[in-house]
C-alpha positions in Angstrom: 313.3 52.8 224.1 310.1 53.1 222.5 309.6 51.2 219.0 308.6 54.3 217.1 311.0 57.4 216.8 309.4 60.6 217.1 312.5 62.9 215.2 311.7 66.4 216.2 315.5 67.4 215.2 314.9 69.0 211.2 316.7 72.0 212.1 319.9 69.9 212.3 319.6 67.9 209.6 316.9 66.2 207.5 316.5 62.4 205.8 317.9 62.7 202.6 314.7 62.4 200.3 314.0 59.4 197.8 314.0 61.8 195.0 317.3 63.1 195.6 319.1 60.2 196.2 317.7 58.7 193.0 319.0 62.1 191.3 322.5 61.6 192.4 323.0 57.4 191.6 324.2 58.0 188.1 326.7 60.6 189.3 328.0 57.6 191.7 328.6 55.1 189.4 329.9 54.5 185.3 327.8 57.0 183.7 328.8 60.5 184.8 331.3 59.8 187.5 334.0 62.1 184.9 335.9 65.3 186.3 333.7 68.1 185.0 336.8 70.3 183.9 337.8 67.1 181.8 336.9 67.5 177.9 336.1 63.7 177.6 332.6 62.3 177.7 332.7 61.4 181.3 333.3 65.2 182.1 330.9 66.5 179.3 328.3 64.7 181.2 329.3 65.3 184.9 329.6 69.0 183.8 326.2 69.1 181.9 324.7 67.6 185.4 326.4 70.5 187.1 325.3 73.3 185.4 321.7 72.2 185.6 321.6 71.8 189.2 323.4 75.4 189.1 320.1 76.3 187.3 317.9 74.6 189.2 319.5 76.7 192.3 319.6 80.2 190.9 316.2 79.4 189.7 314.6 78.8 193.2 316.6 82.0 194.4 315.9 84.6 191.7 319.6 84.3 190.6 321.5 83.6 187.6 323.1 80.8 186.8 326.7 82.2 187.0 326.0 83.8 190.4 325.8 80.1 192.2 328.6 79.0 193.7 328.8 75.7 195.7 330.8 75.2 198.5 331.0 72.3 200.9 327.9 73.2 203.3 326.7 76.6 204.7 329.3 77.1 206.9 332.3 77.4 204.4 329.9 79.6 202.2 329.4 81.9 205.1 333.1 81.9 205.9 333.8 83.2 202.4 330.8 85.9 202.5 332.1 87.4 205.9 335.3 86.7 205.2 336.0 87.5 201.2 333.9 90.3 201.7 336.7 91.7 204.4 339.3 90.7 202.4 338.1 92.2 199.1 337.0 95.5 200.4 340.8 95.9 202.4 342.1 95.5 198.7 340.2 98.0 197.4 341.1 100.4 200.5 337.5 100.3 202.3 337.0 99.4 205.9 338.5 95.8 207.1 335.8 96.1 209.4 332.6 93.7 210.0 329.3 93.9 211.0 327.4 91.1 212.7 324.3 90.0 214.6 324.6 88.7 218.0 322.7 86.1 217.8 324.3 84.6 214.1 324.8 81.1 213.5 328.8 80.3 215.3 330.1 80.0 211.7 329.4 83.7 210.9 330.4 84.9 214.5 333.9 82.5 214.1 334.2 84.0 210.7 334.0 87.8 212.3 336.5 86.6 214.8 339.2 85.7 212.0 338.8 89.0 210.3 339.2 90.4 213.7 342.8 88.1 214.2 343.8 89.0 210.6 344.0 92.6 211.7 340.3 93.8 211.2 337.9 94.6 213.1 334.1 93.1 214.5 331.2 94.9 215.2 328.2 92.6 216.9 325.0 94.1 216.7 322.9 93.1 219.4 319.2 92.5 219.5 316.0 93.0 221.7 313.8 90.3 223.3 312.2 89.1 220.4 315.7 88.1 218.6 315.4 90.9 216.2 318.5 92.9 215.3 318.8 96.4 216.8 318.6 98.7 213.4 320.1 102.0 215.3 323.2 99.9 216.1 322.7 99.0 212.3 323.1 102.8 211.6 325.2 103.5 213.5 327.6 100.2 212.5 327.2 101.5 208.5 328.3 105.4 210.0 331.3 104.0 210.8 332.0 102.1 207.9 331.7 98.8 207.1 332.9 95.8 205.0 329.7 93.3 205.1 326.8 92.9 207.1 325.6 89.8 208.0 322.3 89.3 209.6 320.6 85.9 209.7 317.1 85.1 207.6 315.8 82.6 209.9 317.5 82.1 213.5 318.8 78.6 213.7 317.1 78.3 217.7 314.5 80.2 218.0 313.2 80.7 214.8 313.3 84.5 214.6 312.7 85.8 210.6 314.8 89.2 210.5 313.4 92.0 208.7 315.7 91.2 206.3 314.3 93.0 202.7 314.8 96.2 205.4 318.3 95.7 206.5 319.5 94.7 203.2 318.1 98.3 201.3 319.4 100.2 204.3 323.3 98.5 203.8 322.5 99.4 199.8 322.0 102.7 200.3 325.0 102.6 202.6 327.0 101.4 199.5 327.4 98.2 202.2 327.6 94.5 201.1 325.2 92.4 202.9 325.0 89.0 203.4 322.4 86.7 204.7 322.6 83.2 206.2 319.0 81.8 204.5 320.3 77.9 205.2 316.9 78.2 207.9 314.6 80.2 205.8 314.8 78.8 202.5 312.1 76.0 202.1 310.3 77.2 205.4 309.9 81.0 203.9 309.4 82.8 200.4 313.2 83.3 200.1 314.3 84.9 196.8 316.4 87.9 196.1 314.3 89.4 193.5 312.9 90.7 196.9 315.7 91.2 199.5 318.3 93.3 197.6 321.3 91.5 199.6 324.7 90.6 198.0 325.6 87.5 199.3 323.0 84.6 200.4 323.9 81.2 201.9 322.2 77.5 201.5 323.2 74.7 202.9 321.6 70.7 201.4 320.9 68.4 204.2 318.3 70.7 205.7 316.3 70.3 202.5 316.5 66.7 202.3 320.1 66.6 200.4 323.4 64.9 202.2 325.5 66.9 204.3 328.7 68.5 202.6 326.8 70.6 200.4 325.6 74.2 200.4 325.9 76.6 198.2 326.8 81.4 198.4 324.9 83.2 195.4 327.5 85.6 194.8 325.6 88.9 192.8 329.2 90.6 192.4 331.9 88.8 192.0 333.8 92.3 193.4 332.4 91.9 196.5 334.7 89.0 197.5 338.2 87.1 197.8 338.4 83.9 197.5 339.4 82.1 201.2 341.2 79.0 199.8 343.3 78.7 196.3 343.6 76.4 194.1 342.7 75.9 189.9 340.3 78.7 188.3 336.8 76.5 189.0 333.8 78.3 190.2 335.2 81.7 188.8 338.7 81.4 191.2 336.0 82.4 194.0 336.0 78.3 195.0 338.4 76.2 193.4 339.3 72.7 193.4 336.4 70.0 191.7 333.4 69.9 192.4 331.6 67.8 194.5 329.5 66.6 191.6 327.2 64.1 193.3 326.5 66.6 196.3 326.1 69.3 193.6 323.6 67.1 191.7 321.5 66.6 195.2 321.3 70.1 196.2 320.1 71.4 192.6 317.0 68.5 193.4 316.5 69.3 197.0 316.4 73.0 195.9 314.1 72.5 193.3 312.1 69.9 195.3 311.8 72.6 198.5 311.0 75.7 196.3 308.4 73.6 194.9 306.6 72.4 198.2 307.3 75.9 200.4 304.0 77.3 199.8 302.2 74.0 200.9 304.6 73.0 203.8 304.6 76.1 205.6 301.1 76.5 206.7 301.2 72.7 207.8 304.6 73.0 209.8 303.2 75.8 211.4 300.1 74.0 212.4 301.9 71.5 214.0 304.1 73.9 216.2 300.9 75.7 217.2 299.2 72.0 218.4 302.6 71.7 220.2 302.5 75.3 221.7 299.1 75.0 222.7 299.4 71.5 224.8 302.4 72.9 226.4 300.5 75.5 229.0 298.6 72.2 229.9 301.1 69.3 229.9 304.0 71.6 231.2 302.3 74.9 232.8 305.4 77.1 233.6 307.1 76.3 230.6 308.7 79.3 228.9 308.7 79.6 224.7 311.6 81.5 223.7 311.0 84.3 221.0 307.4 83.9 220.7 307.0 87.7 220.9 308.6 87.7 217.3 307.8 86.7 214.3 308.7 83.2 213.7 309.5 80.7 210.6 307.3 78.0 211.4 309.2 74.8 212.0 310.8 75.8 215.3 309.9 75.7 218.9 312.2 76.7 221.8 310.8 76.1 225.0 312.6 76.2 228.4 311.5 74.0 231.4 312.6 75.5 234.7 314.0 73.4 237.3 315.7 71.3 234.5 318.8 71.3 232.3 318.7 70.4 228.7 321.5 67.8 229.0 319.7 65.4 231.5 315.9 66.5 229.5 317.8 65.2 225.5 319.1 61.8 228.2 315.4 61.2 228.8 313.8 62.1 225.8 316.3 60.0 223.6 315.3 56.5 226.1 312.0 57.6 225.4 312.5 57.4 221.5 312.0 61.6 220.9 315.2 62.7 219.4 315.6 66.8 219.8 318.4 69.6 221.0 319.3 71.3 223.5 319.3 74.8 223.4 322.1 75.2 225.3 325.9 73.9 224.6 328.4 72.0 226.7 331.0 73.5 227.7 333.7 72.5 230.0 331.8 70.0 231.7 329.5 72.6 232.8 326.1 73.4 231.3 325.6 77.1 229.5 323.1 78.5 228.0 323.3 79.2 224.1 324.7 82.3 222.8 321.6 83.1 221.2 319.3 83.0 224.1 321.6 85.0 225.9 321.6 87.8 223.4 317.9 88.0 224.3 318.1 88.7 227.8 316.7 85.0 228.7 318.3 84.2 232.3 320.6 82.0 232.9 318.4 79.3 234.9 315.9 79.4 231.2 318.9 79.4 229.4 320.1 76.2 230.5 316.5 74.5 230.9 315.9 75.0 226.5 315.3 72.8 224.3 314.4 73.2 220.8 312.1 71.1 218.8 311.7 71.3 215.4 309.7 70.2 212.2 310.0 69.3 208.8 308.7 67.8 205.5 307.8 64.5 207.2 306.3 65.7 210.9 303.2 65.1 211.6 300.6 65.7 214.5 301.4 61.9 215.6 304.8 63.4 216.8 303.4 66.0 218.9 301.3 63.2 219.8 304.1 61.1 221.0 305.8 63.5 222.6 303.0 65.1 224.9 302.7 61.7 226.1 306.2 61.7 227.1 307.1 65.2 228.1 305.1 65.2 231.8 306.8 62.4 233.2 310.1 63.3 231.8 310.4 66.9 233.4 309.0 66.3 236.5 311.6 63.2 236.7 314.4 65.4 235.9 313.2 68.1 238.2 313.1 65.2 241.2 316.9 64.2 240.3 317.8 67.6 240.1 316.3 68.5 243.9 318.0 65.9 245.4 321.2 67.0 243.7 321.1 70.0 244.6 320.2 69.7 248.8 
């Protein structure tokens, strides 16, 4: 393994920054460690910490303060959109019937599948080529009658931005909820819902440089949801049990530390996928970028390398001291492609040859660098192993 790591992996997690870290010390140890329900000093002070990183969130987000509510990372918070958003409009009478995209995050398409096993129904809206969400299946979805619509901000593989401000005033004039998973998009994109008139919006801390186990739903009416999980009356009844007041402390920093830099970072992430897109027609000349038709956040790349699989291409790349992911999942013991590349009519044979790089706060062109140097010999090594495997 080389000495230097080249970590081309931000989508799926980031460091956790310096300045967060720092933030959340005096929440780990005698000076605000109280229960924030607690009317002592130790919970005056872990509950003043609290509802300033509540701020700090709702700030960033073009929220208020009492809409924030933190959950344990973005997939519990989408769990409770999809969902508390069934649940609350079968209690009222409405449709126990939801609307997702096909090519969601798996916590939103798992959290359509429970409604679905709970005696609902789910509708998956599928999307063209470019990743972006059919809008007459849209239509025709809110015709029928809907609970929530979920549609993702940024796609997770790909990097597809959804027309989101779009989808979100045709579900209002509906009368529809709509939520949208933004855990992608927020510190990559403008992301603020002074401009995207959606209900429901869901962050998630350790892709902004915060520890995993955070996230957070900004919830703009309370009546569009149930509460998943019971407990004491914290967070409005909508989450209960304590707070995770360390994790809560991180994400308000990571938040306001992201919102900050997003007008800066951007334009340099993007350079450094376009210096990585460029090389690849020269170091790699049949390569295939997935979703390039569309428009794109600018931190991700998804590339497929034909006559390879992603499984044997992350083996190589990781002894080579590049960490990345596949764009593809393991199932079975047998490779197949990702949901989400499926949904856009990639084949099979792509499908399964993807890989996804991606950048954040701390990339540089020195990774592109590093991994152009490596990428030749790894593909065509993998391509050699997999011709003799298959004669």
């Amino acid at each position: 393994m080389s000495a230097r790591i080249t970590y081309l992996d931000h989508a799926a997690t980031t460091p956790v920054r310096p300045e967060v870290r720092e933030a959340m010390l005096p929440y780990l140890g005698d000076e605000a460690f109280g229960n924030p329900s607690s009317p002592h000093r130790f919970g005056r002070a872990a509950r003043a910490g609290l509802e300033e990183a509540k701020r700090l969130v709702a700030q960033a987000l073009g929220a208020e303060p009492n809409q924030v509510i933190f959950t344990s990372g973005g997939t519990e918070a989408d769990n409770l959109a999809v969902i508390g958003a069934a649940l609350a409009a079968r209690e009222r009478g409405g449709p126990f019937r939801v609307a997702v995209c096909a090519t969601e995050h798996k916590a939103i398409l798992a959290a359509a599948h429970a409604v679905a096993h709970l005696g609902g129904e789910e509708i998956v809206l599928p999307v063209g080529a470019d990743g972006v969400v059919d809008e007459a299946a849209l239509d025709a979805a809110l015709a029928r009658g809907v609970a929530i619509v979920s549609v993702m901000w940024v796609n997770n593989e790909v990097g597809t931005i959804q027309p989101v401000a779009r989808l979100a005033e045709r579900c209002r004039a509906a009368g529809v909820t709509f939520h949208t998973d933004a855990v992608q998009a927020f510190g990559k994109i403008p992301v603020s819902v002074r401009d995207v008139p959606c209900t429901l919006i869901t962050i998630s801390g350790h892709k902004i440089g915060a520890p995993k186990g955070i996230g957070a739903l900004v919830v703009r009416d309370r009546r569009a949801i149930e509460a998943i999980i019971h407990g004491g009356g914290q967070q409005f009844g909508l989450r209960p049990g304590t707070e995770n007041v360390p994790g809560i402390i991180a994400l308000g920093r990571a938040v306001e530390l992201a919102a900050a830099e997003q007008q800066d970072l951007a334009p340099r992430l993007g350079a450094v996928r376009d210096d990585l897109e460029g090389r690849l027609a020269a170091l790699v000349p049949d390569a295939r970028i997935n979703g390039r038709d569309g428009k794109r956040a600018p931190h991700v790349v998804n590339v497929s390398f034909p006559g390879t699989d992603s499984e044997a291409m992350l083996m190589h790349l990781d002894l080579a001291g590049i960490a990345c992911s596949a764009g593809s999942a393991c199932s079975t013991g047998s490779v197949e492609p990702s949901h989400v590349l499926t949904a856009m009519g990639v084949p099979r044979e792509l499908g399964v040859a993807a890989l996804r790089f991606s950048f954040g706060r701390t990339s540089s062109s020195a990774d592109v660098e590093a991994l152009a140097a490596a990428l030749p010999r790894i593909v065509e090594k993998v391509r050699s192993l997999a011709a003799v495997l298959h004669r």
